[in-house]
N, C-alpha and C positions, 0 to 999 in steps of 0.2 A: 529687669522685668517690671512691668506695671504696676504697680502696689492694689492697683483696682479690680486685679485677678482674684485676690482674695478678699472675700466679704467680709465685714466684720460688724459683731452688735455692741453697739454701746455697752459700757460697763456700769454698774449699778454702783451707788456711791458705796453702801458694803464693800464689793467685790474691789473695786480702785482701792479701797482703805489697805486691804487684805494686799493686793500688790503691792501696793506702797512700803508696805511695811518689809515685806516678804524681800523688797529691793535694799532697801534701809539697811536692812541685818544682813544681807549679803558676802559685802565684803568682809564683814568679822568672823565667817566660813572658812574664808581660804585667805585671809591677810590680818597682820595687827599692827595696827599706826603704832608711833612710836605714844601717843598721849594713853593709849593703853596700857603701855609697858608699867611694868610694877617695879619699884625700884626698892621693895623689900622683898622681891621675887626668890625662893629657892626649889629649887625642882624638887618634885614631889612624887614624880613616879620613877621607875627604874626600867622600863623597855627597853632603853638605849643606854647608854656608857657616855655622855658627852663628855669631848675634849676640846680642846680651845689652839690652832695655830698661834703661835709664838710671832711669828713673823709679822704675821698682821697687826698687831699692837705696838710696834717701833714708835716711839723709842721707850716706852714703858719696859721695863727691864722684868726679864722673867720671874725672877722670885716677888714681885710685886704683883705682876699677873697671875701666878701661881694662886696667890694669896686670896684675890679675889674670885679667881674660879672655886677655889675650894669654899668658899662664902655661900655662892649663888649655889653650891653642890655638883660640880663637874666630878670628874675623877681622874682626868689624864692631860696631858698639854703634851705638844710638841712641835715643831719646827723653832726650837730655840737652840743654843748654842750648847754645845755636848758640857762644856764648863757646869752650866749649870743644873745636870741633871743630878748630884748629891743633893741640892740643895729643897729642890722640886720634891726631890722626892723623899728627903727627912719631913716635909710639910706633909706629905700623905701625897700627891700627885702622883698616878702612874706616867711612866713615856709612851704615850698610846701607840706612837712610830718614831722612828729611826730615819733619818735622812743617809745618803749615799753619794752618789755620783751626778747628781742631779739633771737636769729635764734639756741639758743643754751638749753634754758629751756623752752620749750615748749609745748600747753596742748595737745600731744600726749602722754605725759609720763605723768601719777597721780599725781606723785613725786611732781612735778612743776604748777600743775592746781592753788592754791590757791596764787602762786604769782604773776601766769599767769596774773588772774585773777583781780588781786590787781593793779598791774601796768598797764595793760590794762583802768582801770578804772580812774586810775591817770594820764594818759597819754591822756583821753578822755578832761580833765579839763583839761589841760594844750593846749590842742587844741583847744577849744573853744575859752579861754582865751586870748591865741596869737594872734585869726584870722586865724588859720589853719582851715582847711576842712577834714584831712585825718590822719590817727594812724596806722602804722604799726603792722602785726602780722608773727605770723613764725606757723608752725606746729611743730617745735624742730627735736630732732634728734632719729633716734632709739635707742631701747634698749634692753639691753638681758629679752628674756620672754614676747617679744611682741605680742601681739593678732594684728595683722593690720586690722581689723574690730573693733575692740575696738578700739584703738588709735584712728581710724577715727572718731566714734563716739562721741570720748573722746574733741575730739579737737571743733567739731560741735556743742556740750552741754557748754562750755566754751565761746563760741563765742557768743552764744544764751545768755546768762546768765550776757553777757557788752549789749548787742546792745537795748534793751529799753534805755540804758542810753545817745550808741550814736544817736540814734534819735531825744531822745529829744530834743540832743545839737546840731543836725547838723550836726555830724562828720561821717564819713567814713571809715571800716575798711578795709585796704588793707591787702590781702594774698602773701607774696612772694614765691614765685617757684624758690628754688633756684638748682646748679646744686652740683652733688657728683658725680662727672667724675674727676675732676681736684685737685689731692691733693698735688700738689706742693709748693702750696703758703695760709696760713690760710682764705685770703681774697678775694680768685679766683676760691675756689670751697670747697664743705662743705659735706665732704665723710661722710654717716650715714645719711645726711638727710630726714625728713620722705618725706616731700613735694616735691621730685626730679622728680617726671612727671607731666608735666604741664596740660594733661587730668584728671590725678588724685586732680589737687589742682581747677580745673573748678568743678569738679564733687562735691568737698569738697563746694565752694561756693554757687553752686545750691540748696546743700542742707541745708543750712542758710536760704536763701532762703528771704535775706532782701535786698533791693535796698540799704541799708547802708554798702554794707557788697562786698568788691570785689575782685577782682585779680589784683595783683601788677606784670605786665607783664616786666620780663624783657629782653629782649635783648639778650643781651651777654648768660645766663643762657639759655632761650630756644636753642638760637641755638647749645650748647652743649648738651641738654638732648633732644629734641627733632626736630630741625631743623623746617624747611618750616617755616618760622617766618612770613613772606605775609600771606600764607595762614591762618595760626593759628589766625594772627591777625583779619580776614576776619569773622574767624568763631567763634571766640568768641568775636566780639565786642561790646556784652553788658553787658558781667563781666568786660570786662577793667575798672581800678579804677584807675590807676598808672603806668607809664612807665621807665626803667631806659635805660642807653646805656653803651657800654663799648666793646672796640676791641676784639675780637676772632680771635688764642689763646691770651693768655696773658694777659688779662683785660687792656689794655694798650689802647692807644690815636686810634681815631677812622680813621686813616688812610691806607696806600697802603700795610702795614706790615699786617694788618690782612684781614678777609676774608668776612664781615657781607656788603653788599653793602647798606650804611646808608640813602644815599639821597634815593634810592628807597622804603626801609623801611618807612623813614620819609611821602612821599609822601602817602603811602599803609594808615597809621593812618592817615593822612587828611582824602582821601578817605572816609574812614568809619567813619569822621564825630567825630574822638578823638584830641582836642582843649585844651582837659588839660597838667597838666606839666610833662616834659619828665626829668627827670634828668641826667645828664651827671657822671655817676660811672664807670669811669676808672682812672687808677692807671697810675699818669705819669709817662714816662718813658724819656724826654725830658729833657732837661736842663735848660728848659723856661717853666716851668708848665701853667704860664698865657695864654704863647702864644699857646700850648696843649686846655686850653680850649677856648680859640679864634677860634682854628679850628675846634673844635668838633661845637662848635656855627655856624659856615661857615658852615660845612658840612649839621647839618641838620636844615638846614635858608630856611624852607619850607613857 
């Protein structure tokens, strides 16, 4: 369209000042460079629970990471090695989740139901045990010869088939939504996976159909498979079981480089009354991983 459709009157040097500025202070709304980060940073409010992925920090050894989430004021870690959850948690660290069977053999595929199944089970006892709340599931990944009515069903009878056991215990089974857009990197997107719409992994929990049983919503993943991350939050906030965070693109530090605006997000889950733990899963890219997740902490210090 013509740009000379619409008129326009010059701006008063005032008024441009008042733009200007209003542009200026902008991005410090919905991003924070890393030259803002505070690196005496400790969180100071308590809306959310943060926890810190284990994994992402390799090769920093957990009770080292431990050490310094408990510094910045986290209160849980996990994706680290079950070895070290005594140690985690004589520090004060809760296990905010429990790993499983993970995101690669999963009961949408028969092949893998019976070990699904097994380590799901094992994974419920080791949650109980530690003081965890919550056990990770995946739906796995596609296969050649898939019925995607079966596979769902597949997955839903498998789920059904642990959760007498996590109730009894207490425990919580999260579903994660992960994304198959992004296959640059093995750990930033997971192309073939069945669970890649996050309508489709709510619809899968419904049909569970147990309070123990929920969606592990994350961040970074929605807003590549599905965007509106506010709203989505809005509207399904009583599957939420689990939250993770992580930069888009790039799974990287949650600053001015990517695009997800965090603090508004963070505020969006107050809002709706979500108080459990958010964990911080991005992939440093910083040369100070500590002080990476000092900002991530800054940033969503809701």
């Amino acid at each position: 369209m013509d740009h000379t459709t619409f008129p326009t009157a010059p701006l008063s040097r005032r008024a441009f000042a008042t733009v200007a500025a209003l542009a200026a202070a902008a991005p410090g709304l919905s991003a924070v460079a890393r030259t803002a980060a505070d690196p005496a940073y400790q969180i100071r409010n308590r809306g959310i629970r943060h926890s810190v992925m284990g994994w992402c920090f390799n090769p920093m050894q957990a009770p080292v990471l431990a050490r310094h989430a408990l510094e910045i004021g986290l209160v849980g870690i996990e994706g680290i090695d079950r070895m070290h959850y005594p140690e985690v948690r004589r520090l004060g660290l809760d296990i905010s989740l429990v790993g499983s069977h993970g995101f690669a053999k999963g009961p949408c595929n028969p092949a893998f139901r019976d070990e699904v199944v097994a380590k799901l089970d094992e994974a419920i006892d080791v949650a109980a045990d530690v003081g965890s709340r919550k056990v990770i599931t995946f739906t796995g990944m596609r296969f050649d010869g898939m019925d995607p009515d079966r596979a769902a069903a597949d997955c839903v009878a498998a789920w059904k088939q642990v959760l007498p056991k996590a109730e009894r215990r207490g425990i919580t089974l999260v579903l994660e939504h992960l994304n198959s857009r992004d296959g640059s990197h093995p750990m930033r997107g997971h192309p073939g996976y069945f669970g890649d719409d996050l309508e489709f992994c709510v619809r899968l929990v419904e049909q569970v159909g147990s309070p123990n049983f929920k969606l592990l919503f994350d961040i970074y993943h929605v807003a590549i498979m599905n965007g509106d991350v506010i709203r989505r939050l809005r509207q399904h906030k009583d599957v939420i079981g689990h939250v993770h965070t992580a930069g888009n693109p790039g799974r990287g530090e949650l600053d001015d480089t990517q695009e997800i605006n965090y603090p508004a997000v963070m505020r969006a889950l107050s809002a709706i009354g979500y108080h459990d733990f958010v964990a911080h899963e991005f992939i440093p890219t910083w040369d100070d991983p500590v002080l990476a997740l000092r900002h991530a902490a800054m940033v969503c210090d809701v």
